[in-house]
N, C-alpha and C positions, 0 to 999 in steps of 0.2 A: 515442633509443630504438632498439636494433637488433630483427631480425628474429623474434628469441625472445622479447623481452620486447613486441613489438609483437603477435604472436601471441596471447599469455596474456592482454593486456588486451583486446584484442579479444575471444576467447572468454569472459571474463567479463562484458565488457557485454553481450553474447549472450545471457549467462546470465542476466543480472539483466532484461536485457530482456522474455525468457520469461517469470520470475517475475513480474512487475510486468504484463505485456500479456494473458497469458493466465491464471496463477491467480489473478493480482489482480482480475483481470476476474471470473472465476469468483464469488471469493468477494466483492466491493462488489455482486455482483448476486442473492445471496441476501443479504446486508445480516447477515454473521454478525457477532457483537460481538467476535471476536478477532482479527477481520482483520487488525488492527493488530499483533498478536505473531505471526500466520503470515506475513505478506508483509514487515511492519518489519522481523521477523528472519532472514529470507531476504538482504533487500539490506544488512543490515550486516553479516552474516558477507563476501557478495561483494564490497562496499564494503572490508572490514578486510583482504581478498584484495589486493584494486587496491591500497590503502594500504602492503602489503606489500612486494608485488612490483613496484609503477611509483611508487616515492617520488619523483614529478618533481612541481612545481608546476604545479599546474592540474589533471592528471590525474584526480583526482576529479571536478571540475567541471564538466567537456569529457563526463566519463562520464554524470554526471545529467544534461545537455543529450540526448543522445544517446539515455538510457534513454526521456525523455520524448517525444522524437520518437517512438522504437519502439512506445511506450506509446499516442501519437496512433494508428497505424497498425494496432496489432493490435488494441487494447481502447479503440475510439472512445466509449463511453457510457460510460468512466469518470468519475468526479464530481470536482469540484474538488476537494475536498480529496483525495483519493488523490495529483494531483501538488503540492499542500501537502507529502504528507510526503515525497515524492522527493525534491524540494528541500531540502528542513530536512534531511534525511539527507544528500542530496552538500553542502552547506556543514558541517555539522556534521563530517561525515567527513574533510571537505579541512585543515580547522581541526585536529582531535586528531591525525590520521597527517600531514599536510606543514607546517603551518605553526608548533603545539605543539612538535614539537620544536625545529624552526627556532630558536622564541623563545627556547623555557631551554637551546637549545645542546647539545643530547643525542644519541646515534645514535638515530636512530627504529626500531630492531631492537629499539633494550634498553627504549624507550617503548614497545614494542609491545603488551603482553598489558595492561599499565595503558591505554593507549588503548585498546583493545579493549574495555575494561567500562564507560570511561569514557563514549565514544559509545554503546556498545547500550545503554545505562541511559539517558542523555540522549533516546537517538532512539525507544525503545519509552512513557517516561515521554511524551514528545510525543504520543502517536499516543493513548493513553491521555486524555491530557488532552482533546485534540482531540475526539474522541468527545464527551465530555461538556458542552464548548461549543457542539456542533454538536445536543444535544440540546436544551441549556437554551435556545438561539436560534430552535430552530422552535417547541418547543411551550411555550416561557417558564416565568418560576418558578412557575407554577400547576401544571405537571407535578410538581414535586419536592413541591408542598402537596397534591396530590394523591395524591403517593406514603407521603409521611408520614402522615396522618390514614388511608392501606390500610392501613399495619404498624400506628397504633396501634391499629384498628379489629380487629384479630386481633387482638394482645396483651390488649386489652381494657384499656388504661389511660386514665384519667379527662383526662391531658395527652398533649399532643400533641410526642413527640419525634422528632427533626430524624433522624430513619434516612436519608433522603436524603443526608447528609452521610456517613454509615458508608458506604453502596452506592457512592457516588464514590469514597471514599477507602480502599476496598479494590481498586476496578477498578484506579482507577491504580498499588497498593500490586502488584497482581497485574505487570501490565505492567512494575513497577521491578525484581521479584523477576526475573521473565522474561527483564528486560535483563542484568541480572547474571550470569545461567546463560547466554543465548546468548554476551554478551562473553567471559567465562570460555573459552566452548566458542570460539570464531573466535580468540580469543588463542595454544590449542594447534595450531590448523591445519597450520600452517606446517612447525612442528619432527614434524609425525606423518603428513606426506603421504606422505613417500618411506614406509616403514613399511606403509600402506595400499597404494600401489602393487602391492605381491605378491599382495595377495589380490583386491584388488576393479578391478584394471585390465583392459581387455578394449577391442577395436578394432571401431570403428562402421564399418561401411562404406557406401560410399556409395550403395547401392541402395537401404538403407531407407530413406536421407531422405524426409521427404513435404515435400511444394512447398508452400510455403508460400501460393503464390495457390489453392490449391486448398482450403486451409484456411479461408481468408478467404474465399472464396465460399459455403463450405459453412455459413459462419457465418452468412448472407446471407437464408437459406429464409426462417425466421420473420420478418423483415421488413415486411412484408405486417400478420401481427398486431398486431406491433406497435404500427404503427400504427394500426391501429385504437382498441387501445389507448388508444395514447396520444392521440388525438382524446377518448375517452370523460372520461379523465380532463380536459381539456380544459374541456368542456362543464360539469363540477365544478366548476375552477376558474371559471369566468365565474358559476357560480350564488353561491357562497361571497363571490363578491367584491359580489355586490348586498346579500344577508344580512348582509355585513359594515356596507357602506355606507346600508344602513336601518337600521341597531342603533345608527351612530354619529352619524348625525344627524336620527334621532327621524320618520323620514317613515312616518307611519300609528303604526299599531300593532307594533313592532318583535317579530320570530318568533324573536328570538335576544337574548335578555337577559344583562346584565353577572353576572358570578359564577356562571351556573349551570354546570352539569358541558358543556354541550349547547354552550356559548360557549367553554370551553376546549377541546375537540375544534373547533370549527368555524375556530377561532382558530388552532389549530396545524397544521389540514391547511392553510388559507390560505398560511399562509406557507410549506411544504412545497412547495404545489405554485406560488407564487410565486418562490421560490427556484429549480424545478426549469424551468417553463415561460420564466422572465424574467431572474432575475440571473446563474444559473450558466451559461444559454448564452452570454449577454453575455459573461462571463469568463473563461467555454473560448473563446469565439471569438479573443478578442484573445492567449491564450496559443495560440491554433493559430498564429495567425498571424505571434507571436513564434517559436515554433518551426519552421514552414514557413522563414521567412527564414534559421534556423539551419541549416536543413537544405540549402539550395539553399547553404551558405557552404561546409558541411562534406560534400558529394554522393559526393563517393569515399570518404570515409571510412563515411558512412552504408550504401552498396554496399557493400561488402568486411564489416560487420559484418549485412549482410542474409541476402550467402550464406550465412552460419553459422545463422542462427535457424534454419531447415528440422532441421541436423543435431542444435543444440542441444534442438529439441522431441524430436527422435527420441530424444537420450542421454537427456533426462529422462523419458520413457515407457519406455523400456527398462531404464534403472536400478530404476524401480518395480517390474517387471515380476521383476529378480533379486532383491528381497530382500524374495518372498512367502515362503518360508523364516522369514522372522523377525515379529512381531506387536508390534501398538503401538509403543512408543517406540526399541525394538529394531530394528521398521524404521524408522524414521524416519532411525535414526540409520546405519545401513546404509546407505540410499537416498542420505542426505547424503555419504556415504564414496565412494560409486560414484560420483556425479554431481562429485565435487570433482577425484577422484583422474583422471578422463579429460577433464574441462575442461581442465585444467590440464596435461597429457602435451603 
């Protein structure tokens, strides 16, 4: 890899790092339901970038290692599944751009734009699915029997039909439709940068960087709340779990009875905040700890893509910043043009 192309991949792990530490964090902490087509679609257009421009084997893989570490670093209270899809995205993406071609023997230029829909269909259909695993597991198929007997209780019909099955299978119908349009979109990248270059390139200098330890300290304040917080919630689960444990084995008079509305709620924060207090730290821990060892493997390489974050929060704030000019998807798509065209310079 020489000096230019070690550049470019570095500044998009940067960039996917941001995406994935900072607005991923953002949004898994207001728990928006599209998270998955705002942040999925983020790192597959940067993914199909990497798969572009560094067709080396491994290259994607070494990137989602690395995105992950950054992800530890800036957005520590991310939940397990957020780096579920990092993952399934760099395997997914190393698979369609270096090793698909490989197989059927093709230049991976002319596999490009069909790669390109083929993974953001795959990887947002995931993140889709995912979702709805992660709901039917905490709050079980009483939530979806709950959900159906709501609609037919509107509708006012004498039988009870399965809408639960429509509401899943338009989320994910949505997210397939999404993968298609982002792949499509990261497919033309390439061939429309130079083009974009004339209008939307413009040079960051280095005085606006903000430092990045001063970001992460700043992040620091509510702290304090938190935990409090999170102690309160705490004290929930320890009650939840005796109301559990008297329901299931009949001691006294049980206060939480089988099938009532009152036992599926008490049933799904249980395991919520079981999940949240017990299994998932367990399972961030051992991925930190997997990552930490990657990172002390790969220390200059993690350096050299640190100094960049600072600049890269700055291009992405400041892109935003150029294209108040334009509304709705007009910026969006603007913002994506500025932010690609001087990543990539």
């Amino acid at each position: 890899m020489n000096n230019t192309d070690k550049q470019i991949y570095y500044r998009l792990i940067a960039l996917w790092a941001v995406c994935e530490g900072v607005l991923g964090g953002i949004i898994h902490g207001f728990n928006l339901p599209i998270s998955g087509i705002i942040v999925g679609g983020s790192a597959v257009i940067i993914i199909s970038l990497i798969g572009f421009y560094i067709p080396q084997k491994g290259a994607i893989l070494k990137a989602t290692i690395l995105v992950c570490i950054f992800k530890m670093m800036l957005s520590p209270h991310s939940p397990l599944p957020a780096y579920v899809a990092v993952f399934f995205q760099g395997i997914t993406g190393e698979f369609f751009f270096l090793l698909l071609p490989s197989l059927l023997k093709v230049n991976p230029v002319k596999l490009f734009k069909v790669s390109c829909i083929l993974f953001a269909t795959l990887a947002l259909v995931e993140s889709g699915v995912q979702r709805i695993i992660t709901l039917t597991l905490i709050y079980g198929k009483d939530f979806w029997v709950a959900v159906d007997a709501f609609m037919s209780g509107i509708t006012g019909e004498d039988t009870i039909t399965r809408y639960s099955y429509y509401i899943a299978g338009g989320y994910v119908l949505l997210h397939f439709i999404a993968g298609i349009i982002i792949g499509w979109v990261a497919g033309r990248i390439p061939e429309r940068i130079m083009e974009w270059k004339k209008d939307f390139q413009f040079i960051l200098f280095s005085g606006e960087q903000e430092n990045i330890h001063d970001r992460v300290v700043g992040e620091d304040t509510n702290h304090g709340q938190y935990r409090k917080w999170k102690a309160s919630f705490f004290i929930i689960w320890i009650i939840l779990i005796v109301l559990f444990l008297q329901s299931a084995f009949n001691i006294g008079k049980p206060l939480v009875t089988e099938g009532t509305i009152l036992n599926i709620i008490v049933r799904s924060v249980l395991i919520l905040f079981t999940w949240y207090f017990l299994l998932s730290p367990l399972l961030i821990y051992f991925l930190k700890k997997m990552l930490t060892k990657q990172q002390g493997k790969s220390q200059s390489t993690v350096n050299e893509i640190l100094l960049l974050i600072p600049s890269t929060q700055n291009l992405v704030k400041k892109s935003w910043q150029l294209s108040t000019d334009r509304k709705g998807l007009k910026r969006l798509n603007k913002f994506m043009k500025i932010v690609l065209v001087n990543a990539l310079d």
